[in-house]
N, C-alpha and C positions, 0 to 999 in steps of 0.2 A: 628594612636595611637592604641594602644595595652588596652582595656578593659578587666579588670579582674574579673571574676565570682570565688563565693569562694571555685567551688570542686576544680578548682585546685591548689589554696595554701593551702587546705587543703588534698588533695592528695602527695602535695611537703613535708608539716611537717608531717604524718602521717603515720611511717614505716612499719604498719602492712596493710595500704592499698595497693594493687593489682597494682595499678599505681604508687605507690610511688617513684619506680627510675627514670620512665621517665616523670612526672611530675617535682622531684627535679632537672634532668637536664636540663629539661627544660626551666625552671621558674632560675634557676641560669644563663643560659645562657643570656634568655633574661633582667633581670636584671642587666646583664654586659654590654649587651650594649648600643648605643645610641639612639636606637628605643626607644618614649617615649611611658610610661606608665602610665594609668589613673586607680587608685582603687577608684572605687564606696565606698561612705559609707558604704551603704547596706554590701557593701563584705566585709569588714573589719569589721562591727558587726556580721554577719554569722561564720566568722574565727573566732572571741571571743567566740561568742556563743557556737558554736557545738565544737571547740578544747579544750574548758575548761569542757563539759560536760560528767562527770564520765558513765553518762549512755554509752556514743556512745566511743566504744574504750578501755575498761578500766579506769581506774582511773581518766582520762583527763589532761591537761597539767593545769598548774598553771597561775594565773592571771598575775603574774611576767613575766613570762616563754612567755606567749603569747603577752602581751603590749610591749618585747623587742622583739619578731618576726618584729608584727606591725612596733614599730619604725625603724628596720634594714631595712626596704622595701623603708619607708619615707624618710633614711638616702641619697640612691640613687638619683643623679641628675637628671634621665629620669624618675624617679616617681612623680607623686601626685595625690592626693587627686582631684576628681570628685563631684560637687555638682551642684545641678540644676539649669539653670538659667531661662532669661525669656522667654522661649521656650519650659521649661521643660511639662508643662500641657497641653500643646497642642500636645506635643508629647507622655507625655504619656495616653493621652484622646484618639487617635488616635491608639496605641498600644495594649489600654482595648479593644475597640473597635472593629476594623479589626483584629485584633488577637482572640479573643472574650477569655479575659483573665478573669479568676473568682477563689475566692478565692490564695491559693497559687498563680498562675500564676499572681497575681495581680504584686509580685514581680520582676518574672519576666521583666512583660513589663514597672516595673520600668528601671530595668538595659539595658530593651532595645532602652528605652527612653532618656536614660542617654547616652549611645555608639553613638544612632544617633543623640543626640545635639550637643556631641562633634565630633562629624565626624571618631569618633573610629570604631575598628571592634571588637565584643566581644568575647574573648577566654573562653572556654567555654568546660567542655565536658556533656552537659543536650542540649540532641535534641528537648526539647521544646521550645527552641528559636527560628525554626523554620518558626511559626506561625505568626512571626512579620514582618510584608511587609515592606520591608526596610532597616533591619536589616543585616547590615554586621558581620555573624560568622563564628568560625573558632574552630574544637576541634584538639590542638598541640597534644594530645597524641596519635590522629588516625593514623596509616601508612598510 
């Protein structure tokens, strides 16, 4: 399974970023096909957050504009939604930990906690995931 971190759906919507084309082909491609897909909550509030926010970008995209991104992702049969289960705190207890995550990166080793309950690998382009012993990543827009 394919985990998703938010720079690159927000590198995908996002024309004036530097990645934007091979993020967008990317993220379309693998959206088309059969390889399943797991969006972190996390990622999908970070996607709302920072693409609705006028500071980062210009103007920002519209509440509208982005809850019908959102849904078009959901719409796909190889997506869903990732939530934690009884596993989750021990993984991510484990993550803080041996990763020695603090402040910000606390999130991180949410998402990393998340990828390894679900036996996902996280796509990703932030080399701070690094840090998380067990953690299967992956940045698609490296050559």
């Amino acid at each position: 399974m394919i985990v998703l971190d938010a720079n690159i759906l927000l590198y995908a919507y996002d024309p004036t970023a530097r990645e934007h084309g091979r993020a967008r082909a990317w993220l379309e491609g693998v959206l088309s096909e059969r390889t399943p897909i797991g969006i972190p909550w996390q990622t999908v509030h970070a996607f709302l957050r920072i693409a609705t926010n006028p500071k980062i970008g210009g103007k920002g995209a519209s509440p509208e504009q982005t809850a019908a991104v959102v849904e078009e992702w959901l719409a796909q049969p190889n997506v869903r939604l990732l939530v934690p289960g009884d596993e989750h705190w021990s993984q991510l207890r484990r993550m803080m930990i041996e990763g020695q995550a603090r402040g910000p990166l606390v999130t991180d080793a949410q998402l990393a906690a998340l990828a390894i309950e679900h036996g996902g690998e996280l796509y990703t382009t932030d080399r701070d995931f690094a840090r998380f012993p067990g953690l299967r990543w992956k940045n698609p827009l490296s050559d």
